[in-house]
C-alpha atoms as one frame of an Amber mdcrd trajectory, in Angstrom:
protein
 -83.098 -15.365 -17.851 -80.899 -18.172 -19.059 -80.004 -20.746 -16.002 -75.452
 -20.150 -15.549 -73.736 -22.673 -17.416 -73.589 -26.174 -15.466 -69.636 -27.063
 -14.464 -67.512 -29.157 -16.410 -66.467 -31.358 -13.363 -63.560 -32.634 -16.212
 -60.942 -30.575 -16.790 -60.634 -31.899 -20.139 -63.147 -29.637 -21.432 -61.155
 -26.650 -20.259 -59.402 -24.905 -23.085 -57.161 -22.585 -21.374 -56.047 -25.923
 -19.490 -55.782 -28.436 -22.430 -53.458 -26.026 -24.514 -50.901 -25.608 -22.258
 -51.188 -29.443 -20.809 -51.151 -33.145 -22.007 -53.708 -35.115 -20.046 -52.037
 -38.292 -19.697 -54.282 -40.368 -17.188 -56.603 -39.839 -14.018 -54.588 -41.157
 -11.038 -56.676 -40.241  -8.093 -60.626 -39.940  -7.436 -62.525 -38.675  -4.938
 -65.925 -36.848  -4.214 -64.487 -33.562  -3.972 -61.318 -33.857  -6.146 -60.029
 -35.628  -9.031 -56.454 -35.610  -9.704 -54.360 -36.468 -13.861 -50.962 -36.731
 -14.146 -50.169 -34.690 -17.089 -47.353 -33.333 -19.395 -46.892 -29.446 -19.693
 -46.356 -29.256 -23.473 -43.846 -26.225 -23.100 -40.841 -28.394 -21.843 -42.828
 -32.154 -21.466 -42.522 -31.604 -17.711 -44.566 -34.832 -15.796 -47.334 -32.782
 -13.436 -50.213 -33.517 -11.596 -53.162 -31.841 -12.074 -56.223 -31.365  -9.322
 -59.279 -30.842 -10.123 -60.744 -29.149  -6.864 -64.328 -29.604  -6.722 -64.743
 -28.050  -3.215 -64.313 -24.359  -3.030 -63.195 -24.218   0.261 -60.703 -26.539
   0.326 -59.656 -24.951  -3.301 -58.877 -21.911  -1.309 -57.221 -23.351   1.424
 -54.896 -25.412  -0.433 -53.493 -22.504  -2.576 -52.921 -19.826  -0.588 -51.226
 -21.882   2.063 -49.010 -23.601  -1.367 -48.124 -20.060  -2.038 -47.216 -18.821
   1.000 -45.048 -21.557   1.473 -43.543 -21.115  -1.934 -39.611 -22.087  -1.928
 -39.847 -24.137   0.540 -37.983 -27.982  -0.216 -40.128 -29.484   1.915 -43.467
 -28.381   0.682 -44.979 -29.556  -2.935 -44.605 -26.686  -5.019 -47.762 -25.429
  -6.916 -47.018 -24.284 -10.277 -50.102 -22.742 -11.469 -54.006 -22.815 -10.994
 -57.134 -22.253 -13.067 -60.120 -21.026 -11.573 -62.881 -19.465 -12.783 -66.052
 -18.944 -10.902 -68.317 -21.429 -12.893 -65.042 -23.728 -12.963 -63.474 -26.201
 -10.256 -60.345 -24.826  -9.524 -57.525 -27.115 -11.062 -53.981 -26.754  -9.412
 -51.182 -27.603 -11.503 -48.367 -29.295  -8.706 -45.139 -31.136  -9.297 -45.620
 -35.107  -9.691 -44.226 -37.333  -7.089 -44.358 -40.814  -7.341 -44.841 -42.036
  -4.153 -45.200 -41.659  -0.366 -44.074 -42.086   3.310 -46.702 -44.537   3.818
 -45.886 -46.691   0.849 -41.683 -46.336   2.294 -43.127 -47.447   5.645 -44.999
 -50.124   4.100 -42.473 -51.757   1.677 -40.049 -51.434   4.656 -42.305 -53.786
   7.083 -42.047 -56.182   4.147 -38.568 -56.425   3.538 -35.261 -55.398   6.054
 -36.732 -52.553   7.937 -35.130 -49.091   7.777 -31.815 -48.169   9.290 -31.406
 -45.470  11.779 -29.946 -43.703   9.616 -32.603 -43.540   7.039 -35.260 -42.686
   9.903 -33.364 -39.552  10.950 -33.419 -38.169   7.403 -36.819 -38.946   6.852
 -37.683 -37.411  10.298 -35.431 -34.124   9.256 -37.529 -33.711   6.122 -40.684
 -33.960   7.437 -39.436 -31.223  10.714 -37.818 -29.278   8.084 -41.326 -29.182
   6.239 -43.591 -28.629   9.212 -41.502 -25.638  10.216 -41.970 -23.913   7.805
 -45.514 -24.052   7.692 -45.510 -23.131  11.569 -43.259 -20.350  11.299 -46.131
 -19.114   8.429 -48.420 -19.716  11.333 -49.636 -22.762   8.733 -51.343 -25.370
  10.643 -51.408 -28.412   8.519 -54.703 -30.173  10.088 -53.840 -33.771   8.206
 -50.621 -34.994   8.912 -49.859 -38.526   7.954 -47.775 -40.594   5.964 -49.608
 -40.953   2.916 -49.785 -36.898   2.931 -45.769 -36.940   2.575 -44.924 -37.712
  -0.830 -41.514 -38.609  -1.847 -39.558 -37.719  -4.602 -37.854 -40.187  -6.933
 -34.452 -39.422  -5.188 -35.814 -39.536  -1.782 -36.848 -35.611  -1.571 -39.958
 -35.843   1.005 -42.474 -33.083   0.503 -45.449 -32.229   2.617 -48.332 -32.039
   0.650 -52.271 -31.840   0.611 -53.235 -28.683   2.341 -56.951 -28.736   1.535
 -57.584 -28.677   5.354 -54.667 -26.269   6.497 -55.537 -22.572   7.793 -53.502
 -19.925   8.382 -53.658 -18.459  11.624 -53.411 -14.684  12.799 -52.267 -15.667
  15.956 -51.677 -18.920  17.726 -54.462 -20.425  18.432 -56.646 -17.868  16.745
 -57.983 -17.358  13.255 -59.013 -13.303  12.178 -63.000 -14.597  11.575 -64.664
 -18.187  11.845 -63.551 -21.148   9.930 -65.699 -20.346   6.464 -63.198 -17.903
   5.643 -60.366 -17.337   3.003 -57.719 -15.394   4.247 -55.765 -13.634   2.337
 -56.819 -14.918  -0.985 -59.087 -11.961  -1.029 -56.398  -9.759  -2.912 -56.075
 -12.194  -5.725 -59.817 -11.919  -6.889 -60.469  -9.880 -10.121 -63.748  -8.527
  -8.257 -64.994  -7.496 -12.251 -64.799 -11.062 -13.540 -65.024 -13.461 -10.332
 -61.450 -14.996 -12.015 -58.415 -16.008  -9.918 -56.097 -16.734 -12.838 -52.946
 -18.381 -12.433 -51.607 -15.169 -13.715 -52.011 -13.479 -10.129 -48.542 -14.683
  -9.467 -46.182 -14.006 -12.412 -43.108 -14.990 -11.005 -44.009 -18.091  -8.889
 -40.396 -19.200  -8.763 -39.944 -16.317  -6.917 -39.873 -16.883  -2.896 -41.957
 -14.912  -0.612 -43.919 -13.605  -3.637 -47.418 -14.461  -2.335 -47.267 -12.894
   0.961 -46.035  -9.370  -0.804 -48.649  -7.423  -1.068 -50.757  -9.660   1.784
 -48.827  -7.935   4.110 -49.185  -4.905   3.120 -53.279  -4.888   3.632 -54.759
  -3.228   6.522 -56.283  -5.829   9.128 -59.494  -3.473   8.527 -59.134  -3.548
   5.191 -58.972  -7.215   4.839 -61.706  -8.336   7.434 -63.715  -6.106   5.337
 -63.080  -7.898   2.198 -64.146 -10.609   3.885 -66.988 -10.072   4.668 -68.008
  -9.323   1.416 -66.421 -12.619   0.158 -68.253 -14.480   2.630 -71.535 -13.048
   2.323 -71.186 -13.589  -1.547 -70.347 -17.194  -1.065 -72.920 -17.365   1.660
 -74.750 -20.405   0.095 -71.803 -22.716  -0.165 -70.737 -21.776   3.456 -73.450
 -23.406   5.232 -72.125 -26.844   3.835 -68.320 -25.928   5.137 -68.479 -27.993
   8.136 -68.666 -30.910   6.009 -65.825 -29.779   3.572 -63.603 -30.128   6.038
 -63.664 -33.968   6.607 -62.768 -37.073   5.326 -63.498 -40.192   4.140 -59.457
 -41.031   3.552 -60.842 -44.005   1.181 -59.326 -41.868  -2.336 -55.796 -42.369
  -3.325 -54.298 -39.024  -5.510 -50.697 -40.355  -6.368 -49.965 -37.227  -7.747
 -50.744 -34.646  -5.213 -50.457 -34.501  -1.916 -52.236 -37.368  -0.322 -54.085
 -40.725  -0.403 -57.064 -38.219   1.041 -55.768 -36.052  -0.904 -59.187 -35.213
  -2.931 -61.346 -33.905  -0.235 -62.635 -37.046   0.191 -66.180 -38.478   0.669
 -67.991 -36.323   3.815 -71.125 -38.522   3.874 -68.332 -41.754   4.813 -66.512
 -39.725   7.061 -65.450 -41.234  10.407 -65.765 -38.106  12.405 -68.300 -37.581
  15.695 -68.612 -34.095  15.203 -70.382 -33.496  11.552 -73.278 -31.510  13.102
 -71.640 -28.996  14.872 -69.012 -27.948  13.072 -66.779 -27.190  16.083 -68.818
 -23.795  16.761 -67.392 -22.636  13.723 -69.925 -19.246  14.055 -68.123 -17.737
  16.392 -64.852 -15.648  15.530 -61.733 -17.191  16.495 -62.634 -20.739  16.345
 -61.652 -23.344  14.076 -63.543 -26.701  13.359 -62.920 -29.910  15.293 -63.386
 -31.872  12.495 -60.271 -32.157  10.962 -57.512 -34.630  10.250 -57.266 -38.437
   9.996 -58.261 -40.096  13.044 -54.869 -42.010  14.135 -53.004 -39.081  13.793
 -55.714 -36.728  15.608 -54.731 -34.637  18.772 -56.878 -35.836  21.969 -58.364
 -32.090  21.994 -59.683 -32.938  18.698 -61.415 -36.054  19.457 -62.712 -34.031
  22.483 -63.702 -31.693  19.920 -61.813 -28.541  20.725 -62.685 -25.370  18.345
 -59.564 -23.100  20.104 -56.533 -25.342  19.179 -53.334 -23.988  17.087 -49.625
 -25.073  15.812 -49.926 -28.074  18.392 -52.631 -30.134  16.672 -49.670 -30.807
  13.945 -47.200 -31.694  16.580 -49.479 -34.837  18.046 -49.668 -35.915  14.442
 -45.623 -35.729  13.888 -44.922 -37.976  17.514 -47.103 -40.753  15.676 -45.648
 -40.273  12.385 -42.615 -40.692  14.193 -43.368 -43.800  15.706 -44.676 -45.709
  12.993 -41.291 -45.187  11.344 -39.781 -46.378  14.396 -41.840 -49.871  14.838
 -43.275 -49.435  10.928 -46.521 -49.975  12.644 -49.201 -47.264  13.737 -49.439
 -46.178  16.795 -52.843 -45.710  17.841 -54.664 -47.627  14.825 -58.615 -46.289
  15.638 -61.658 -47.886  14.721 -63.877 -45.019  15.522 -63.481 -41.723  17.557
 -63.814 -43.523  21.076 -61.873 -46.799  20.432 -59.094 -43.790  19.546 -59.278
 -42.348  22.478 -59.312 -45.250  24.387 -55.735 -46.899  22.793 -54.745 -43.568
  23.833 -55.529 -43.473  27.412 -54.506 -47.587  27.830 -50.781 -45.774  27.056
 -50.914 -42.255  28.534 -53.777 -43.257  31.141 -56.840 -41.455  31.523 -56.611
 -37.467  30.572 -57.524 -35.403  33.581 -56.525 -32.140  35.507 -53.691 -33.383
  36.677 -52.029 -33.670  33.501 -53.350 -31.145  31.731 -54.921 -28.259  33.920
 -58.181 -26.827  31.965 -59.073 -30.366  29.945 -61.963 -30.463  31.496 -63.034
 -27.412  29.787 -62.929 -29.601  26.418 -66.559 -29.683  24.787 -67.132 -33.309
  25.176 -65.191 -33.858  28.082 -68.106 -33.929  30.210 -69.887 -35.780  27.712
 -67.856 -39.080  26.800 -65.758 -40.372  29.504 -63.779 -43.682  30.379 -63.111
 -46.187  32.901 -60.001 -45.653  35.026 -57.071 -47.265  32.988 -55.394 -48.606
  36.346 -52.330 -49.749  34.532 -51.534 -47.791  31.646 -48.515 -49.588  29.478
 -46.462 -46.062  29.033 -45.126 -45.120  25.331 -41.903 -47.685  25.976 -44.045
 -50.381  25.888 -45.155 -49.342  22.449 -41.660 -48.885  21.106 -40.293 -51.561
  22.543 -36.737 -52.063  20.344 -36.314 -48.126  20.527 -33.284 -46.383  21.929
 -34.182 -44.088  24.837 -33.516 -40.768  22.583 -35.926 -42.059  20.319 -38.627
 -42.944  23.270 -38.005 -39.842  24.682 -38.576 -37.743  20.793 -41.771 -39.318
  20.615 -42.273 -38.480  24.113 -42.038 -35.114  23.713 -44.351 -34.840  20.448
 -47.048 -37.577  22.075 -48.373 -35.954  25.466 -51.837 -34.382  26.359 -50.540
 -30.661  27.224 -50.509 -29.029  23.712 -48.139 -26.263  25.268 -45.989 -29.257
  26.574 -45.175 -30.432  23.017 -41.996 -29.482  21.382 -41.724 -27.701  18.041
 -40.325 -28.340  15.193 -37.422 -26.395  16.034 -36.590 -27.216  18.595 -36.835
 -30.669  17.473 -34.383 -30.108  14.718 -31.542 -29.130  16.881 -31.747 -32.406
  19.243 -28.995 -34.248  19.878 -30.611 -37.035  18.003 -29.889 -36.199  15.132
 -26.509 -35.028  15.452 -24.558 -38.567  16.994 -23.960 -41.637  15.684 -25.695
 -43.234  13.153 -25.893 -40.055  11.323 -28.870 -39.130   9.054 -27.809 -40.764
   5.781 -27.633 -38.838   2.812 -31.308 -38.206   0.780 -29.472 -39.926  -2.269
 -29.039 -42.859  -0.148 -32.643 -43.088   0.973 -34.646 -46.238   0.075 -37.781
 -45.180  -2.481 -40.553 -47.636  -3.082 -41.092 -48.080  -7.109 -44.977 -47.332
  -6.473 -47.329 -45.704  -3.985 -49.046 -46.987  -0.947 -52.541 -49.336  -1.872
 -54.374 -51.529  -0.540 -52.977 -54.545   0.820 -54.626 -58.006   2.152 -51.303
 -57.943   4.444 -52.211 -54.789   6.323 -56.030 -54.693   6.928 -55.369 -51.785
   8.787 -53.670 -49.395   6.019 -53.325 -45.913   6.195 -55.785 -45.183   3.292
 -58.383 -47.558   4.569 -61.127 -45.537   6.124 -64.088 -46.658   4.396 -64.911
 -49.133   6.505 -64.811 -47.415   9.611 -68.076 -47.055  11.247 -68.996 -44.019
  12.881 -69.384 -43.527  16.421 -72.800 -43.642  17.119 -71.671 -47.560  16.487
 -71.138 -49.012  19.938 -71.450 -52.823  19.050 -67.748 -53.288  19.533 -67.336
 -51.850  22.510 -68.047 -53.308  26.269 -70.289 -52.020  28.649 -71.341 -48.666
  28.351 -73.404 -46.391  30.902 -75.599 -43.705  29.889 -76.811 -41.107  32.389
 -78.515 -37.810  32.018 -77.336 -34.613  32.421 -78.910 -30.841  32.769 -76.681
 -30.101  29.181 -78.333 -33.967  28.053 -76.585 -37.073  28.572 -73.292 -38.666
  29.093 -71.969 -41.670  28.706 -69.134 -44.170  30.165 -67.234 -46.711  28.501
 -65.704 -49.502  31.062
């Protein structure tokens, strides 16, 4: 029996792909995605093209794009390849440039206006709700995942870690799966061609006949899918993490390509977040500045919320154009985050202590902690209190994207300015001697079996192992 052909890993070998497209250059390169910005020769429209090299993420990223189809405020997908000895490649619309590169440029020159903020804050709550009232948690929120359009059109992009939930909170089986992606598959020739959708323009399209599958039906599928696919699964706790080190000007995100698992900065790569059991999604998710505190106590029931944390310190870096809690590893996060908000305990959130590694990892009393005003020190009160709302341990406590939308904030003086009028950096965000700290620079962030920066710590055993204490 001949061995399956090998996989082209270039997507310049791809015929069906090379006669409707002009490669024009690679712009982005990771481990698990490399991304081209391209000309479709039908019209010479600029694209970027992603060359998916992780299955899962492959998955994840389209159905959520077509779900969210017609909606300003998400990239739009205008086609995929995918064959089953193929990377997927997903054919999106080019944008130049990102939130993190507007922040950046900003710092550097006059700062942004009040104005300017509150349209760039609409934007990005216009494009989170969306995905939330899809029941589309995001999972990677951060500035360099918000690309921005030439006339200031901000987009929310990179969905390679985003799930779709059944219910809040809840996913129909464990975190390996592909929901509702199952319909598309031509089960004779193991193709999903960009074909499946005819009339992509079209919103709403993707979630017609999705609807209309039994939930029988479709957990059956499923299971088939899964069990097919069974080989690749047992890696999918470490397809869902990042390095953040790749830049992918074209597509959704400076991590935008899957990035390097080996480098990632996560504490949880073993475990996977008890990702075997149904209903529970992975803890290892997101970029750790904008991580939720149940993440980084690595919580496997989580929903919308997770997305929410993310937005309050999106929010506050364009406020002070610096980040708010800038990491070096999983505990130094959590511990900028408890010198602010003081220690997380019962009192503040009833049930935290239910967290995995609550028991496991714990800190010092923070005596003194300097509040969120202290961090946004030349902010109004509205805009201390917006962050407020979006940066506090209760998940339930956090406001939505909604309701955030109809705050008074937004609607008195300085007024959002016009998107025509918004500021947009000539390049993207990169790497900068000025900003040692820059959003795309994970590389060089140790993990956290890496104490050596840290003070004292006490180690103690337990009957479920050990625990430890940083003072």
């Amino acid at each position: 029996m001949e061995n399956p052909p090998a996989k082209s890993w270039s997507i310049h070998t791809r015929p069906e792909i090379i006669a409707k497209y002009e490669i024009l250059e690679r712009v982005g390169s990771g481990a698990y995605a490399d991304v081209y910005r391209g000309r479709r020769l039908s019209d010479n429209l600029v694209v970027a093209l992603k060359e998916v090299h992780d299955y899962q993420s492959a998955f994840r990223e389209i159905e959520a794009l077509h779900i969210l189809q017609g909606s300003p405020n998400v990239v739009f997908l205008h086609e995929y390849f995918w064959r089953e000895d193929e990377d997927a490649v997903l054919v999106l619309e080019f944008l130049r440039t990102d939130l993190a590169a507007v922040i950046k440029e900003a710092k550097k020159n006059t700062g942004l206006s009040v104005g300017q903020i509150k349209r760039w804050m609409l934007q990005i709550l216009c494009g989170l709700d969306a995905c939330h009232r899809n029941m589309i948690v995001h999972r990677d929120l951060k500035p360099g995942n918000l690309l921005v359009s030439d006339d200031g059109l901000l987009k929310l992009a990179d969905f390679g870690q985003a799930r779709i939930l059944m219910e809040p909170g809840f996913v129909a089986a464990d975190d390996n799966s592909q929901p509702f992606m199952l319909n598309l598959l031509d089960k004779e020739n193991n193709i999903l061609p960009s074909e499946s959708f005819p009339d992509t323009d079209k919103p709403g399209y993707a979630y017609q006949k999705q609807e209309a599958m039994e939930k029988e039906e479709y957990l059956r599928q499923l299971d088939e899918l899964k069990a097919k696919h069974s080989s690749k699964d047992d890696i999918d706790g470490e397809s869902n993490m990042h390095d953040g080190g790749t830049s992918c000007l074209a597509t959704c995100t400076t991590s935008d390509i899957e990035d390097d698992l080996l480098k990632s900065s996560f504490s949880y790569e073993g475990e996977d977040g008890g990702d075997n059991r149904p209903g529970f999604l992975t803890s290892c998710v997101g970029t750790r500045w904008f991580r939720a505190p149940e993440l980084l106590y690595g919580s496997v029931n989580y929903g919308l919320e997770v997305d929410l944390w993310s937005l309050g310190c999106i929010f506050a870096e364009l406020l002070t154009l610096d980040p708010l809690f800038p990491g070096t590893s999983d505990i130094d996060q959590l511990s900028r985050i408890f010198s602010v908000l003081g220690n997380l305990t019962e009192e503040v959130w009833a049930g935290c202590t239910n967290l995995p590694d609550y028991r496991t990892i714990s800190f010092a009393k923070v005596e003194n902690p300097t509040g969120l005003e202290a961090c946004l020190r030349d902010c109004s009160p509205d805009e201390v209190s917006l962050v407020k709302k979006l940066v506090c341990y209760h998940p339930a406590a956090r406001a939505t994207a909604m309701e955030l939308i109809n705050e008074k904030y937004f609607n008195q003086e300085p007024f959002p300015v016009p998107i025509s009028e918004l500021w947009v950096p000539e390049s993207r965000s990169g790497q900068d001697e000025d900003f040692p700290g820059e959003w795309d620079d994970y590389n060089g962030m140790g993990s956290d079996s890496d104490f050596d920066d840290f003070g004292p710590v006490n180690f103690r055993r337990t009957s479920a192992g050990f625990s430890m204490q940083f003072l």
